[in-house]
C-alpha positions as CSV (number, residue, x, y, z in Angstrom):
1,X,-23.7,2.3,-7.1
2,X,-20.2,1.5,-8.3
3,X,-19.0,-0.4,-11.7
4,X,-15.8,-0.9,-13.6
5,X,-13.4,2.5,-14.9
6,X,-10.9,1.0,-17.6
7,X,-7.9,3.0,-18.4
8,X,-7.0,2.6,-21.8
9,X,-3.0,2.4,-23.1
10,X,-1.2,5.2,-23.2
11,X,0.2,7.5,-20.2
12,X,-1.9,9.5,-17.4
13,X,-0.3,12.5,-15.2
14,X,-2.8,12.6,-12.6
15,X,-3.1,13.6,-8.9
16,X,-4.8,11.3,-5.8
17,X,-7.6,9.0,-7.2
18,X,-10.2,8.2,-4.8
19,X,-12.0,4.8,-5.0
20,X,-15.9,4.5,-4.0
21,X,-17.6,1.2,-2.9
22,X,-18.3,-1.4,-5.6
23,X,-15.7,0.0,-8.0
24,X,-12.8,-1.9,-10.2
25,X,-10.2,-0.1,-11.2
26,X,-8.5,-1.6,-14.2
27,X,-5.8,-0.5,-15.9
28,X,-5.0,-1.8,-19.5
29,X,-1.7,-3.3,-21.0
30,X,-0.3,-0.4,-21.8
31,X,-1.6,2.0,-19.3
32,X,0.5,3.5,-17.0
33,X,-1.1,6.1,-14.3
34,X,1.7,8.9,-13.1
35,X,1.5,10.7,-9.6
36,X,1.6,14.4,-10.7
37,X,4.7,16.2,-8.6
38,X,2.4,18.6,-6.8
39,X,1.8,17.9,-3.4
40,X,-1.5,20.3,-3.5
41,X,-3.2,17.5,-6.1
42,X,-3.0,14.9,-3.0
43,X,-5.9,15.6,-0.5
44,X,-4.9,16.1,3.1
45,X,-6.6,13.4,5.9
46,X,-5.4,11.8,8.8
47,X,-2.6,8.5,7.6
48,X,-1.1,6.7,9.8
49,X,2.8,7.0,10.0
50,X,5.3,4.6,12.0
51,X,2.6,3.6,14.1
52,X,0.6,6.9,14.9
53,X,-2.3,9.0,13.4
54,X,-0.9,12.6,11.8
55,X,-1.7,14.8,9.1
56,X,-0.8,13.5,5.8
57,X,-1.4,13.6,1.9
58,X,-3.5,10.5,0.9
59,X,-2.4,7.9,-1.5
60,X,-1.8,8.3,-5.2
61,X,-4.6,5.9,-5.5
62,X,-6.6,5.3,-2.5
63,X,-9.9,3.8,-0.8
64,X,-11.5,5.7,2.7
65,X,-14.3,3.4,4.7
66,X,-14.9,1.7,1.2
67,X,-15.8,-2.1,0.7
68,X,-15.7,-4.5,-2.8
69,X,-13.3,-2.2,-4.4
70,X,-10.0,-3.7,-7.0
71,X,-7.2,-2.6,-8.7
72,X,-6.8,-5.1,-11.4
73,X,-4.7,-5.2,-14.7
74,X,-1.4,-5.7,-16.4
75,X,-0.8,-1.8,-16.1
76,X,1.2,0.5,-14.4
77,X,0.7,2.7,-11.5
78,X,4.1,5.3,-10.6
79,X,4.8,7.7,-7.9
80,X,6.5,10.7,-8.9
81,X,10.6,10.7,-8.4
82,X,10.0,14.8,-7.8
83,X,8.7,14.1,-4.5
84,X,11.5,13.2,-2.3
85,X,11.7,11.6,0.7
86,X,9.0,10.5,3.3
87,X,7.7,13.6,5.5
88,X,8.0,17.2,4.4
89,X,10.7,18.5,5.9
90,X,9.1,21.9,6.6
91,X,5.2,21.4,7.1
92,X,6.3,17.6,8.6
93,X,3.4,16.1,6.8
94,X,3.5,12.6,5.9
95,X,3.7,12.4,1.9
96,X,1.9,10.5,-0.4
97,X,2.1,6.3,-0.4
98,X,1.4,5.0,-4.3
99,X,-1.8,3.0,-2.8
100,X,-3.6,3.3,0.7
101,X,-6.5,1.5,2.2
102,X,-7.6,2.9,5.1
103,X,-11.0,1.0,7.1
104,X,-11.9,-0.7,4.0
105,X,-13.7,-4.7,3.1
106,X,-13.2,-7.1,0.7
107,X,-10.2,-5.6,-1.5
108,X,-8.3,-7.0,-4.4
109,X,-5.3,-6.2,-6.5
110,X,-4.5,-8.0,-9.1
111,X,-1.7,-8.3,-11.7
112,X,-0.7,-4.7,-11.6
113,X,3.0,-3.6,-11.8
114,X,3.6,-0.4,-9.2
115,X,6.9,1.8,-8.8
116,X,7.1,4.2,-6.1
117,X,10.4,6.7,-4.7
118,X,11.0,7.6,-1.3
119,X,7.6,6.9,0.8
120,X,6.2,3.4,1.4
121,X,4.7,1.9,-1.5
122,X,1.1,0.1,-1.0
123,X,-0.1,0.7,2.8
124,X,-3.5,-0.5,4.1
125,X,-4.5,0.2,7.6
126,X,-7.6,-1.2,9.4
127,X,-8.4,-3.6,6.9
128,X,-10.2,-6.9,6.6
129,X,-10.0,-9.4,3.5
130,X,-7.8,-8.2,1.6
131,X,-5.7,-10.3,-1.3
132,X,-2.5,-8.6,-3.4
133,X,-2.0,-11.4,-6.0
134,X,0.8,-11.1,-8.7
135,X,1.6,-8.0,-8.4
136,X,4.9,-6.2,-9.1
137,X,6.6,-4.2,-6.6
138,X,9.4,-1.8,-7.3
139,X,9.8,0.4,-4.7
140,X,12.8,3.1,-2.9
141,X,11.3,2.1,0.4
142,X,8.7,-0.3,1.7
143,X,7.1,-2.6,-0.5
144,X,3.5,-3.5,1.4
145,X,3.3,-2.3,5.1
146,X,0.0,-4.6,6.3
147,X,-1.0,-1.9,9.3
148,X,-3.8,-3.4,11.6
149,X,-5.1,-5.6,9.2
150,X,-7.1,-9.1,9.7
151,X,-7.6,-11.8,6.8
152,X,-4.9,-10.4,4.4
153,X,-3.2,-12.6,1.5
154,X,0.0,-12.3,-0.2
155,X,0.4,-14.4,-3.5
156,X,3.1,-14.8,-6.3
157,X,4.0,-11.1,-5.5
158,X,7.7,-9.7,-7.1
159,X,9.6,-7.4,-4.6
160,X,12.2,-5.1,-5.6
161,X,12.5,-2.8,-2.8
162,X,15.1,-0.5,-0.7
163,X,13.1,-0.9,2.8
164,X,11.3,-4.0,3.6
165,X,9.8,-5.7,1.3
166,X,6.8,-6.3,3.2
167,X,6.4,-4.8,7.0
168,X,3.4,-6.1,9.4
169,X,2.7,-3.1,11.9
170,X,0.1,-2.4,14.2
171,X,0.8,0.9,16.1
172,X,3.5,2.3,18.2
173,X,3.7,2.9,21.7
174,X,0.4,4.3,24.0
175,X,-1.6,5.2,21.5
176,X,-1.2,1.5,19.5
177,X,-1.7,-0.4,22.7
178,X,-4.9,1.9,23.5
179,X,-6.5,1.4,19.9
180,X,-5.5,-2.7,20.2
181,X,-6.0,-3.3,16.7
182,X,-3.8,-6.7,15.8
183,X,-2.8,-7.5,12.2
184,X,-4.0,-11.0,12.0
185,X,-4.8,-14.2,10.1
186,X,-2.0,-13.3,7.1
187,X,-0.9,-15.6,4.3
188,X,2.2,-15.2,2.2
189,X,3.2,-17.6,-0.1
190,X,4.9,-17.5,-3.6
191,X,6.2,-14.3,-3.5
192,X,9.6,-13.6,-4.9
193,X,11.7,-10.8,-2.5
194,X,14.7,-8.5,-3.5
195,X,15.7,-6.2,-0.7
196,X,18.3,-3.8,-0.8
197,X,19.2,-3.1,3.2
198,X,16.4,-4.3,5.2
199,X,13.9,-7.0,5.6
200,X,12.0,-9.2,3.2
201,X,9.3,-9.9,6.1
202,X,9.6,-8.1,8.9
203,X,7.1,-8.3,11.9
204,X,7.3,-4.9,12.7
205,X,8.4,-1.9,13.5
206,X,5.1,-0.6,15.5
207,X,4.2,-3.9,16.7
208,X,1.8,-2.2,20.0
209,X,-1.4,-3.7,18.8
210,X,0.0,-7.3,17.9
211,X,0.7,-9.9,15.6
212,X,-1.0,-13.0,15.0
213,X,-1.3,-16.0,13.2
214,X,1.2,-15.2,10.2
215,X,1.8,-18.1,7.8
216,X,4.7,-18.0,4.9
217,X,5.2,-20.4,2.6
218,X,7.1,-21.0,-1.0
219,X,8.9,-18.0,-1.1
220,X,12.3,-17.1,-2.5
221,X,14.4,-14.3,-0.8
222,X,17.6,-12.7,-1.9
């Protein structure tokens, strides 16, 4: 029936967490939750990558076909720097984003800090209502790629990322223009952005499915 799991301060190896309907995730001051570096402690599922449906390891913390869920706190949430790069080079299977969303309601997530390595960072896909306020960003790729998402807001976010900051997709090619699922009705405002090569916003790449209605306002790039 859901309810509230605090984690306490102090420091948490742990593999993919899995969040059920109704449920608040908060994590203390002094709390920091650790991706473990084995890929076997990340469930395999179909993830979206660039725009397409494959085989992939689920997020560090994620939510599947879930609705009223949060991730709230001053704590910490880290990928693992042992797990390099973005697809397995052998099996080709997509590897693990820090947090994923996939066909999920009515999210929050608050106030949390999140560092991630190689693979995008916080990734929801074929979401609706969904608010990232004052969270920090630190991230060796993508900062928040908004993936076929409707009634989505940003708010006094801090970016430090290596890809884009923040990316708004909506599938590649056939298969995106087929499903036709726009990201739409997006609000971005207050957010401080610190890329390293790429974009602080970018509309795309895997742009098939369309987007709409994007507003962006009181923000600081550099």
């Amino acid at each position: 029936g859901g309810g509230e799991v605090l984690v306490p301060a102090g420091d948490y190896s742990t593999g993919a967490i899995a969040l059920r309907s109704n449920t608040i995730l908060r994590i203390d001051a002094g709390a920091s939750l650790l991706g473990t570096p084995d890929l076997a402690d990340y469930p395999l599922t179909q993830v979206r990558w660039e725009g397409r449906w494959i085989k992939g390891y689920i997020g560090l913390v994620s939510a599947m076909d879930a609705e009223n869920i949060g991730i709230l706190g001053s704590g910490k949430i880290v990928g693992n720097t042992a797990i390099v790069g973005r697809v397995d080079r052998v099996t080709q299977l997509r590897h693990p984003a820090l947090l994923e969303f996939i066909n999920c309601r009515n999210i929050r997530v608050e106030g949390v800090f999140t560092s991630q390595n190689d693979m995008w960072s916080i990734h929801p896909t074929y979401c609706e209502n969904i608010t990232f306020k004052n969270v920090t960003v630190h991230s060796g790729a993508d900062g928040i790629d908004v993936d076929s998402c409707k009634q989505v807001v940003i708010d006094g976010c801090d970016f430090a990322t290596a890809d884009d900051c923040i990316s708004l997709k909506s599938g590649r090619g056939a298969e995106g223009d087929a499903i036709h699922r726009p990201t739409e009705d997006v609000r971005i405002s207050n957010c401080k952005f610190a890329d390293l090569h790429w974009a602080c916003i970018g509309i795309g790449s895997e742009t098939s499915g369309g987007i709409r209605n994007v507003h962006v306002e009181h923000c600081t790039c550099t």
